[in-house]
C-alpha positions in Angstrom: 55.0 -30.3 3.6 55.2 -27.6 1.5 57.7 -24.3 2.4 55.6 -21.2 2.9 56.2 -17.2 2.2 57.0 -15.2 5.7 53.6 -13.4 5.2 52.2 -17.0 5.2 54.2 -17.9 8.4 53.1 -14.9 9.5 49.9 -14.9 9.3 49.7 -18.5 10.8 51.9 -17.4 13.5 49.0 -14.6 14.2 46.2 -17.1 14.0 47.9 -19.8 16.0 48.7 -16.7 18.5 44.7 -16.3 19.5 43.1 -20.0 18.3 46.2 -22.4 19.1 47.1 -24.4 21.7 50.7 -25.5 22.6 51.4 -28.4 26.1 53.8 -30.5 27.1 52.3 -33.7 28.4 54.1 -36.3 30.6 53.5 -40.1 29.3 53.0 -42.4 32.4 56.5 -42.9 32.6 56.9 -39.0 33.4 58.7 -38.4 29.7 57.6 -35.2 28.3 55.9 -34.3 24.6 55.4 -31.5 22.9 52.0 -30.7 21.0 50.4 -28.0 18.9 47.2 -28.5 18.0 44.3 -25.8 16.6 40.8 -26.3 16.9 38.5 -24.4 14.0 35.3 -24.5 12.2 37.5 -23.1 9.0 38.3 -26.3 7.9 40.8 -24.7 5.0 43.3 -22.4 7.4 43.3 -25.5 9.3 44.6 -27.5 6.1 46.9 -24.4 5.2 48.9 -25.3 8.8 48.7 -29.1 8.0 50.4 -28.3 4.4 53.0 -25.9 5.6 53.5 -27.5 9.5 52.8 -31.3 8.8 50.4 -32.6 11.7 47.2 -34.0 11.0 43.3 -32.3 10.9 40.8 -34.2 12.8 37.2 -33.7 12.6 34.7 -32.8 12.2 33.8 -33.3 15.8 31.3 -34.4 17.5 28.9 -31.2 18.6 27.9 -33.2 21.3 31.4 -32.9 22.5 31.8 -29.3 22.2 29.7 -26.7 22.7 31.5 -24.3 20.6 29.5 -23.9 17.8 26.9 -25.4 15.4 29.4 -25.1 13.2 31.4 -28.5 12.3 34.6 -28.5 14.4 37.7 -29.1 13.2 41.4 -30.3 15.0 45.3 -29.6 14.0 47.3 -31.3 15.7 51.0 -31.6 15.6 53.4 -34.0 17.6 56.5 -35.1 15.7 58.9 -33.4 18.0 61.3 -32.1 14.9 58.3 -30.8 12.8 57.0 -29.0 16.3 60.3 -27.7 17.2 60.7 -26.5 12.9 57.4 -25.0 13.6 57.2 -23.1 16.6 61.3 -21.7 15.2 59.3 -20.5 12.2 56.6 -19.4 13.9 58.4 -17.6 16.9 59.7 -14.4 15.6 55.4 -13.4 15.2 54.5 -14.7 18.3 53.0 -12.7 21.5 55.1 -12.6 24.2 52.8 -14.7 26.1 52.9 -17.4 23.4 56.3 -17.2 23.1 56.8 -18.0 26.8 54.6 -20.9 26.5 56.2 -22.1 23.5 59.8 -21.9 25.5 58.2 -23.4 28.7 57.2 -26.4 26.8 60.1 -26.6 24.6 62.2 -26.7 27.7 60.6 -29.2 29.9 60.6 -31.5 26.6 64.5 -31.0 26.7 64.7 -32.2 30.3 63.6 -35.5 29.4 66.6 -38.4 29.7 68.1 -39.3 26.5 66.1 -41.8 24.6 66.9 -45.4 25.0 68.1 -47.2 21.7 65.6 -48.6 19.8 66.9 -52.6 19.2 65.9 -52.1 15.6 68.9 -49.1 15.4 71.2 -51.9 17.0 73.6 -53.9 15.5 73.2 -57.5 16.2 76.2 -57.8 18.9 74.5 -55.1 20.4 71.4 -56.5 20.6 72.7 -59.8 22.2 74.3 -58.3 24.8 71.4 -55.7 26.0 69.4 -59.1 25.5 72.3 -60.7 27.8 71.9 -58.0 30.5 68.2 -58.2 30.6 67.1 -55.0 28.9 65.5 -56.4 26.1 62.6 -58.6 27.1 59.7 -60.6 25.5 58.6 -57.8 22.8 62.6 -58.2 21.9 62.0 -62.2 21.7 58.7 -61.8 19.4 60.6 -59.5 16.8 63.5 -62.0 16.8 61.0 -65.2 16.2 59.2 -63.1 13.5 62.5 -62.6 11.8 63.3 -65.7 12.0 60.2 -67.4 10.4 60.7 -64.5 7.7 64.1 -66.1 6.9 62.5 -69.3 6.7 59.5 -68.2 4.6 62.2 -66.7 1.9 63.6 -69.9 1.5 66.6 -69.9 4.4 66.2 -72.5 7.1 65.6 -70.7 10.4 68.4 -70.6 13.0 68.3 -73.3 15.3 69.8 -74.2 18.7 
């Protein structure tokens, strides 16, 4: 990513306020994300918020799957929760009101969600033995483990045994 003037930001902010789109969507296990995303037949504006944002651009579409124009389509999407917060902040102060709200809405429902569960690759290994102990690590933790383990063995260590 690439910092931006604030008549850049500003003029993004403008473009996002008519074209853009920003939900908070619930994963099966009812935990909440935040996405921006932008769908356009300028495929360069579209790589201007990429640059400056991060995301991705999708595309072109399908016209069979949008009746929008003849025009190729083009997506922006953005969903790494700390370059959509670092986003929408920048963004805010050019925002509609109704965009704004939106933007909060989402924002807020996202910071409802339970606190994240360490991942076991973040734990130290006492800790993951005793989650592993307890139960709360199960077979995905047991196929990381043998992995390592024939790793270890393919470098030239013998493999833990017992």
């Amino acid at each position: 990513m690439r910092p931006a003037s604030e008549a850049e930001v500003a003029f993004l902010a403008g473009f996002f306020c008519g074209e853009g789109t920003v939900y908070a969507h619930a994963n099966a296990k009812g935990r909440v994300y935040v996405t921006l995303s932008m769908g356009n037949t300028d495929l360069g504006v579209l790589e201007q918020y990429r640059e400056v944002f991060g995301g991705g651009v999708y595309g072109p579409l399908d016209p069979k799957h949008h009746s929008l124009s003849v025009k190729p389509l083009w997506m922006w999407k953005l969903s790494r929760r700390e370059w959509v917060l670092d986003a929408l902040a920048a963004m805010r102060p050019w925002l509609t009101a109704t965009k704004r709200e939106q933007a909060d809405s989402a924002v807020e429902r996202e910071a409802a969600n339970p606190p994240r569960r360490t991942r076991w690759t973040d734990m130290t290994p006492e800790q993951r033995k005793a989650e592993h102990a307890a139960g709360r690590l199960g077979k995905g933790y047991r196929n990381q483990v043998s992995s390592h383990a024939h790793c270890r063995a393919s470098a030239g260590s013998s493999p833990v045994t017992g």
